[in-house]
N, C-alpha and C positions, 0 to 999 in steps of 0.2 A: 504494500500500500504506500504512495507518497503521498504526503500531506505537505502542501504548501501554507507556509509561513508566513509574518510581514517579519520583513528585517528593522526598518522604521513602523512606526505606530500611525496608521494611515494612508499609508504606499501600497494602493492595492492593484498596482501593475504587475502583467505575470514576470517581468524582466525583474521586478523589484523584489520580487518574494522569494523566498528560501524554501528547496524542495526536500523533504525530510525522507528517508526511507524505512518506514518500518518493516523490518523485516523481519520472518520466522523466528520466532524466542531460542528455538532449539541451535539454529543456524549462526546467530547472533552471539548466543554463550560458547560456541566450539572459537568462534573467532577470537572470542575477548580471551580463551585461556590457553589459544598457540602464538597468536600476536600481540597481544596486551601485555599479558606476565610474562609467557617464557621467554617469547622472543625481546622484547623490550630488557629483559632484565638480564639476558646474554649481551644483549647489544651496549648496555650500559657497564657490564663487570668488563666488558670484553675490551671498550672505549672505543667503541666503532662510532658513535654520535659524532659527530664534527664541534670543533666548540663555535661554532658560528653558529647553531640551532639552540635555542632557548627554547624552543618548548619543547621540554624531556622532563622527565622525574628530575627531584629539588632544584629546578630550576624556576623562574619567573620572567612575566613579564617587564618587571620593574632593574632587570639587569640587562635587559637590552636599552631599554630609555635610560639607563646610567652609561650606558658603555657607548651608547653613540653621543652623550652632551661629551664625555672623555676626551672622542675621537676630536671633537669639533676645539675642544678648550686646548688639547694636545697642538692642533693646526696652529690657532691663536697663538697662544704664548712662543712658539717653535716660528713663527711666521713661514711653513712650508704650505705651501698649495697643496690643497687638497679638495676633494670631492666627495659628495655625497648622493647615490643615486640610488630613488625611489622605486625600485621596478617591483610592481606586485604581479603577483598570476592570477589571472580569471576563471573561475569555475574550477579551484585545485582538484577535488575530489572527484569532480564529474567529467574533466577531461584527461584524468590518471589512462596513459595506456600501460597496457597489459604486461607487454613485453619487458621491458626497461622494469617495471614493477618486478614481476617476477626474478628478473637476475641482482634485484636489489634485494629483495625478502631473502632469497636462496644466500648472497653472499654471507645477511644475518642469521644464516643456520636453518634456514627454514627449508624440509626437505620438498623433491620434489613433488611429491603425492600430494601434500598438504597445500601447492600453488595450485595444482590441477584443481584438489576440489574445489579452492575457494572461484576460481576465475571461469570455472565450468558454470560453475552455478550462476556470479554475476553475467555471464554474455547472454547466459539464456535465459534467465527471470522474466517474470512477466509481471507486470505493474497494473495494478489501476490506481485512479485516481479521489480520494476523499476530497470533499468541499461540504461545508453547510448545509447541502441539500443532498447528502449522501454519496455513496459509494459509485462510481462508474460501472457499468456493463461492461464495456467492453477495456478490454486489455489490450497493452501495446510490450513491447520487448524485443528482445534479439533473438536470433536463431543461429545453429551451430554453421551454416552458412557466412551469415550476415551479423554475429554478433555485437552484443552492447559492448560498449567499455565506462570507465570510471570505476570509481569504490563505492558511492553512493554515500551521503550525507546521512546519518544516523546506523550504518556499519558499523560495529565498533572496532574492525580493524583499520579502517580510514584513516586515521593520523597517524599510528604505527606508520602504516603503508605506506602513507606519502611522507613522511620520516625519511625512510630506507628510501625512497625515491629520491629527496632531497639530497642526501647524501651523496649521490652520486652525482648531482647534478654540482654539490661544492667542488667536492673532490678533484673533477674533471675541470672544471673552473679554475681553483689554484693550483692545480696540476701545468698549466697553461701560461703558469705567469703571472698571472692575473691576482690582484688584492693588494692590501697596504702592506708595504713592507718597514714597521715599523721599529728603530732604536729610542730606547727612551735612552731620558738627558744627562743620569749621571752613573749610572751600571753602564752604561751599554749592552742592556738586554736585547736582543732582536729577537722578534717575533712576526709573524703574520697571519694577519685577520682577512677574509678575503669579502666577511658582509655579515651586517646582524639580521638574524633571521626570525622570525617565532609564526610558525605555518606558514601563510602564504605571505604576510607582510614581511618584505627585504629590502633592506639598505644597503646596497654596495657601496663597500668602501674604499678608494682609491687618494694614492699618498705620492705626489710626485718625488723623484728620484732626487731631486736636489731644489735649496732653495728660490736658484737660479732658473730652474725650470720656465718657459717663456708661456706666458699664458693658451696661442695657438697652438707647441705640440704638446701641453697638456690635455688641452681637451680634446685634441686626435688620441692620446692615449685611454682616455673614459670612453673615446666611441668604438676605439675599439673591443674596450674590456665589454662595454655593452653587448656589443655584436657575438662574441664569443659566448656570455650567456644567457642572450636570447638564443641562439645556436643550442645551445645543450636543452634548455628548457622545450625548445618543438621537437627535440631528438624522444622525448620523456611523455608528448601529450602537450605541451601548458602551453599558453599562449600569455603575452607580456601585455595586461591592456592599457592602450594609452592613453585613457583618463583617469587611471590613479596611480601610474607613472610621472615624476617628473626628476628632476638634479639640482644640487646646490654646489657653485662653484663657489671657493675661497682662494679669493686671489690677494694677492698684497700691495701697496705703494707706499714712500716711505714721505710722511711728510714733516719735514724740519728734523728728520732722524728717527721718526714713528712712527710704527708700523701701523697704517687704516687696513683695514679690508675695504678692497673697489665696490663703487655699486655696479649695479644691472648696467647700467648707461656706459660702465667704462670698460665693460667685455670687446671681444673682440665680436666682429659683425656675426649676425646672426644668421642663421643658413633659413631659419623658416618663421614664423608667423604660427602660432594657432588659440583654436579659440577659450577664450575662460567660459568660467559658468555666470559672470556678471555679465556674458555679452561682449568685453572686451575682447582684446588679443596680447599676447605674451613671446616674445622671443623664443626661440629651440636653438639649442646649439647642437646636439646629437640626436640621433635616431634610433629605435629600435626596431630587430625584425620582426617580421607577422606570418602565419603559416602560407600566406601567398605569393609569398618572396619578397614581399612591398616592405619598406620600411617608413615609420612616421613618425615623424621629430614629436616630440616631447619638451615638457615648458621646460624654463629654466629660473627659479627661483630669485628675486633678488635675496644675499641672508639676512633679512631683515623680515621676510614674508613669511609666519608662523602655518606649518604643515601640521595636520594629526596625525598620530600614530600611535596605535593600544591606547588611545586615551588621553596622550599628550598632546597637548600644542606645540611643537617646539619650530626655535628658529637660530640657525647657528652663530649668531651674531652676541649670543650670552642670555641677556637675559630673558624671562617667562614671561611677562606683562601680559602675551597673550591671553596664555593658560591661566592667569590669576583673573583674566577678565570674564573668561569662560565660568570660574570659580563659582566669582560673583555673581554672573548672569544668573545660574543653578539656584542661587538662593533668593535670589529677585524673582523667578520665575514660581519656585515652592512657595514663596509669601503672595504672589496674585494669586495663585491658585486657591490658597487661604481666605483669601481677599473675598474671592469670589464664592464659594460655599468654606465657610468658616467650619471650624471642628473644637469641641471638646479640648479644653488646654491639655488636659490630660495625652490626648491623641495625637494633637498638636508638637506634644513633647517629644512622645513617642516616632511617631514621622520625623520630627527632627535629628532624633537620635538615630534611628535604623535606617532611612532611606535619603536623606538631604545631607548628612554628615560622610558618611561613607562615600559619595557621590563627588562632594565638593573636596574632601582630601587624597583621593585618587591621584596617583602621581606624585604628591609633594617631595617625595625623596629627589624626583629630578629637576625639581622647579629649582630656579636662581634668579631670586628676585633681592634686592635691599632690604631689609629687613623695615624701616620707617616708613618705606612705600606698598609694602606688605601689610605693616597694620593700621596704615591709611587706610585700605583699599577694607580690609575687613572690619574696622572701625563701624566704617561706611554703611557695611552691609547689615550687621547687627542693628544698628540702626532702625532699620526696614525692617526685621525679622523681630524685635522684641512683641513689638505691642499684639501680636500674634500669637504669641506663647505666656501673652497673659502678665506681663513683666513691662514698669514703664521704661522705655524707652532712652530717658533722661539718667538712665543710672551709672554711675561712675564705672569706669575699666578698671579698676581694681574688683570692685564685687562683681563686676561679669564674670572675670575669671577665676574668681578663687573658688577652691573645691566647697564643696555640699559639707561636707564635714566642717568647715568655719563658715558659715553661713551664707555663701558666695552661690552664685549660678551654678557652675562648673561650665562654664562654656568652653568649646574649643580655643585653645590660642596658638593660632597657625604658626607665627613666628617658633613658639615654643616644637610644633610638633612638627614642622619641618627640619630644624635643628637635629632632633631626637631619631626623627627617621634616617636622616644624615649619619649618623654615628652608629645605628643599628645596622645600617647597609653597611657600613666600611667593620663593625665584626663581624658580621656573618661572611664578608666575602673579602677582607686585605689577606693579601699572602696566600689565598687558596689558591690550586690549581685551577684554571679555566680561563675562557675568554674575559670575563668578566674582574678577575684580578689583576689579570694581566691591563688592563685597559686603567683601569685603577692606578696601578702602581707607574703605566706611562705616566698620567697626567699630575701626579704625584711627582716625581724625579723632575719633571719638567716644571714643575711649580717651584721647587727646591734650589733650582738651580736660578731661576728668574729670582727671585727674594733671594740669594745669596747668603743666608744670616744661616750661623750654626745654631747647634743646637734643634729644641720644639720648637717649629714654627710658628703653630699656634698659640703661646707664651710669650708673643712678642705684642707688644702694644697698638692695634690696627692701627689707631687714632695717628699713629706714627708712624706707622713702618706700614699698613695697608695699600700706599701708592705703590708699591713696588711690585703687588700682584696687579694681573690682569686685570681688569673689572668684569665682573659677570661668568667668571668661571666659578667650576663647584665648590675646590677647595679655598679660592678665596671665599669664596659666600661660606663656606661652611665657617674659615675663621673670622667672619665678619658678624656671624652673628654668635656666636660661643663667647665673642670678647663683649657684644652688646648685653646678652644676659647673663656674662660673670660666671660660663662652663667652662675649667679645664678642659681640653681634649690635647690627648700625647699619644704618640705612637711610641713602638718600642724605641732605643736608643740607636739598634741597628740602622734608622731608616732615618735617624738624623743625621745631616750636613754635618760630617766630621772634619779636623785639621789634614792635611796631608803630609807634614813634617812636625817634628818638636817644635813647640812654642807658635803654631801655626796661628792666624787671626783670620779672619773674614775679612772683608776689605769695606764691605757696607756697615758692618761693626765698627772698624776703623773711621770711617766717615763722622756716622753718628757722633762718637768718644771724640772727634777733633770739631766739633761744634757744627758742624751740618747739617744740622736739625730740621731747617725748614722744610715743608712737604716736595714743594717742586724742584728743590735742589738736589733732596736726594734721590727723585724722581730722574733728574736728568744726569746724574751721577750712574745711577746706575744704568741708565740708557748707555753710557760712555764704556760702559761695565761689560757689559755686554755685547756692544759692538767688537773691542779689545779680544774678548771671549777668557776673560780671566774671573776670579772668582778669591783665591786665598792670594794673601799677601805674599806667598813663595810662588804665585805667578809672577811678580814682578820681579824676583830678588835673585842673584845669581848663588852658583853653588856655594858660597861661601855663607849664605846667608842673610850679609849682612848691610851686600852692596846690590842698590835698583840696576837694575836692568834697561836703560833708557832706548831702549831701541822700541818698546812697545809703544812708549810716546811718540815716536819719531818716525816708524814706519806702520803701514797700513795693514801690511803681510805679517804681522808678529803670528807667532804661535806660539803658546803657554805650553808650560812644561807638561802637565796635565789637561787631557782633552775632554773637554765635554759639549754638551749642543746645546747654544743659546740662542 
């Protein structure tokens, strides 16, 4: 039986609705306990997953939306070109072929008996259709001839399935060349990530080879990594569609010696035209292929233009404004709805708590917003939402937030629980193996290195030493607001900025200690810092110790004893 769904609440075109397959109970439990457990759980002891795939057992959505703001805060600080492209699949499950499926189940153990049955029975199933007014007569399906393909939506081996599918399609991708080939700033760890993935929503990631990279063969290098895996993806079934496709280039110019990201306007010309969903039109600088051999350019983002994905707003340029404004909409929308058939304070609470709260915190761990324009924004919103929950309006921000136990509201305080989730992501996942650490500990070394100052970073007094991080990246927001509400946060000592000889000093320490205090001095101090690409005081000083090195003043080509990437 398929039962068609709405995906939106109101969208009752059949293009817009989700086709569900229920299928035989008996049929459905044989799947779930050779591809859900056994196979899935071979596949996992075994480490066949890619770590570009998020959605697998202990993982989440919420480390893919950490691991690509990473990628984008890594570009930023690192000022290397980089790219970020949006390519989803259409109809994943329904236009799964057979073939390719199968040698992908089989490589994860699954024998051959066990692909026969299941894909005997998908080609030849016969369907009808449920609606409101009952069950269909007549039946449609394949035949051993003319068979169906796909997994079918409500299978339960479907996401197993296109898993193992998936797989192959990474594999053969960064088999190719193809993905970021990324050193973080002060290990020199190399690794490579070749796109974050969780089902059918994918972000390929590309990292050009040097900073020097010329904006036109970068983007011939993205059209080609594109071309390559829409290539694998029609080899599989999947087709790339091109309206929840699109790219974000990060390109750099350096003005007065710092680094902007270019806008839209200062790309290189654009090859096409296509249309938005306002009616307008939008630049394409690449294309992807289509199963008819046609290729059709794809928008291309200014980073300033806030994309969805799993829930987030995001836009590579730093900060969330979007996604806080969405926040807020969520709870604007829950108080008209109020507005308009009122409810029981009682219920009123209750909905607050279970379906508006949950709703509007969604994502916070990856939001990066200022923390003053943070709780402007939800100031704001409270606002609107007391006199609804039976509470006037006019009541002071200390009693909104203090807990039930001292007489207070207990209301959310996002600033607070953004921080909290910040710090809960980084122990459940600093220094674990996977994509998600690794992603971490880039944009981590690369912060480390831009703020120059030993020791806990976070221990240093934003109100001072805050210019020196990026604006709008995570770990600066994380130490921006830990120091606004008076949190400790310290990593181990291993992962602090150490000396590299006896008697070693920081050279941004040094600044400070010789009266350089002012924000933009040592702002453009350490701009100088880093163009140099030095970092301890034994970059400057010859083997002796004792005596500078004047040649790094003098010439443009210096190179410090110790190499790292600024």
């Amino acid at each position: 039986v398929t039962v068609l769904l709405e995906k939106v609440m109101g969208e009752t075109y059949v293009n817009k609705l989700r086709a569900i397959c229920l299928l035989e109970a008996d049929f459905n439990w044989l799947n779930k306990l050779i591809f859900v457990r056994r196979m899935m759980q071979l596949a996992s002891s075994s480490d066949f997953i890619p770590e570009e795939i998020h959605s697998k057992k202990g993982s989440h959505c919420t480390k893919a939306m950490v691991s690509k703001v990473c990628f984008c805060d890594g570009s930023r600080i690192l000022h290397n070109p980089a790219a970020l492209g949006e390519e989803d699949f259409g109809e994943c499950y329904d236009r799964t072929a057979h073939a390719p499926t199968s040698i992908g189940l089989q490589a994860w153990g699954i024998p051959v008996s066990a692909c026969r049955l299941l894909f005997m029975a998908l080609q030849t199933m016969q369907f009808c259709l449920r609606t409101g007014f009952g069950e269909s007569k007549e039946l449609f399906g394949g035949t051993v001839e003319e068979p169906f393909g796909g997994l079918g939506q409500g299978n339960t081996m479907a996401p197993p399935g296109f898993s193992a599918l998936a797989t192959l399609i990474i594999n053969a991708y960064r088999r190719k060349g193809n993905g970021a080939k990324l050193t973080s700033a002060y290990t020199a760890r190399l690794f490579v990530l070749a796109a974050i993935m969780f089902v059918d929503d994918t972000d390929l990631l590309h990292w050009a080879s040097s900073p020097d990279t010329s904006d036109e063969d970068f983007i011939e290098e993205v059209q080609a990594s594109s071309d390559d895996y829409g290539a694998f993806s029609q080899a599989t079934g999947a087709i790339l569609k091109p309206e929840k496709s699109s790219v974000y280039f990060m390109f750099y110019k350096f003005v007065n010696g710092r680094a902007r990201l270019k806008k839209l306007s200062e790309f290189p010309p654009a090859i096409a035209q296509v249309p938005t969903k306002d009616g307008g039109t939008a630049p394409a600088h690449i294309t992807i292929p289509q199963p008819d051999g046609s290729k059709v350019p794809i928008r291309t983002h200014d980073v300033t233009d806030a994309t969805k994905m799993l829930g987030l707003h995001f836009a590579p340029c730093g900060y969330s404004s979007t996604h806080i404004e969405s926040m807020k909409q969520k709870g604007l929308e829950w108080a008209d709805r109020l507005q308009t058939r009122p409810l029981p304070k009682r219920d009123a609470w209750f909905s607050f708590d279970n379906q508006l709260f949950p709703a509007m915190s969604w994502g916070l761990v990856a939001v990066v917003m200022e923390p003053k324009k943070l709780e402007e924004m939800m100031c704001g919103l409270y606002f609107r939402l007391l006199p609804h929950l039976g509470v006037n309006r006019c009541i002071t921000t200390p009693w909104r937030m203090l807990p039930e136990m001292y007489q207070g509201l207990g209301l959310p305080n996002f600033l607070v629980l953004s921080l909290a989730s910040k710090i809960s992501f980084l122990q459940c996942n600093w220094n674990f193996p996977g994509s998600t650490g690794d992603m971490l500990r880039f944009h981590y070394e690369a912060f480390l290195v831009e703020v120059g100052l030993y020791g806990n970073p976070f221990s240093w007094d934003y109100d001072k030493m805050g210019g020196l991080a990026t604006k709008g990246t995570w770990f600066q927001n994380t130490w921006e607001m830990a120091w606004q509400l008076g949190i400790q946060v310290e990593l181990h000592n291993q992962f602090h900025l150490q000396p590299v000889r006896e008697g070693d000093s920081s050279l941004m320490r040094l600044f400070y200690d010789a009266g350089f205090t002012g924000k933009q001095v040592l702002e453009a101090l350490n701009v100088v810092r880093r163009f140099k690409n030095v970092m301890h005081l034994s970059d400057l000083l010859l083997c002796d110790g004792r005596t500078i090195d004047w040649s790094f003043a003098l010439s443009r080509e210096y190179e410090p004893s110790v190499g790292h990437r600024f």
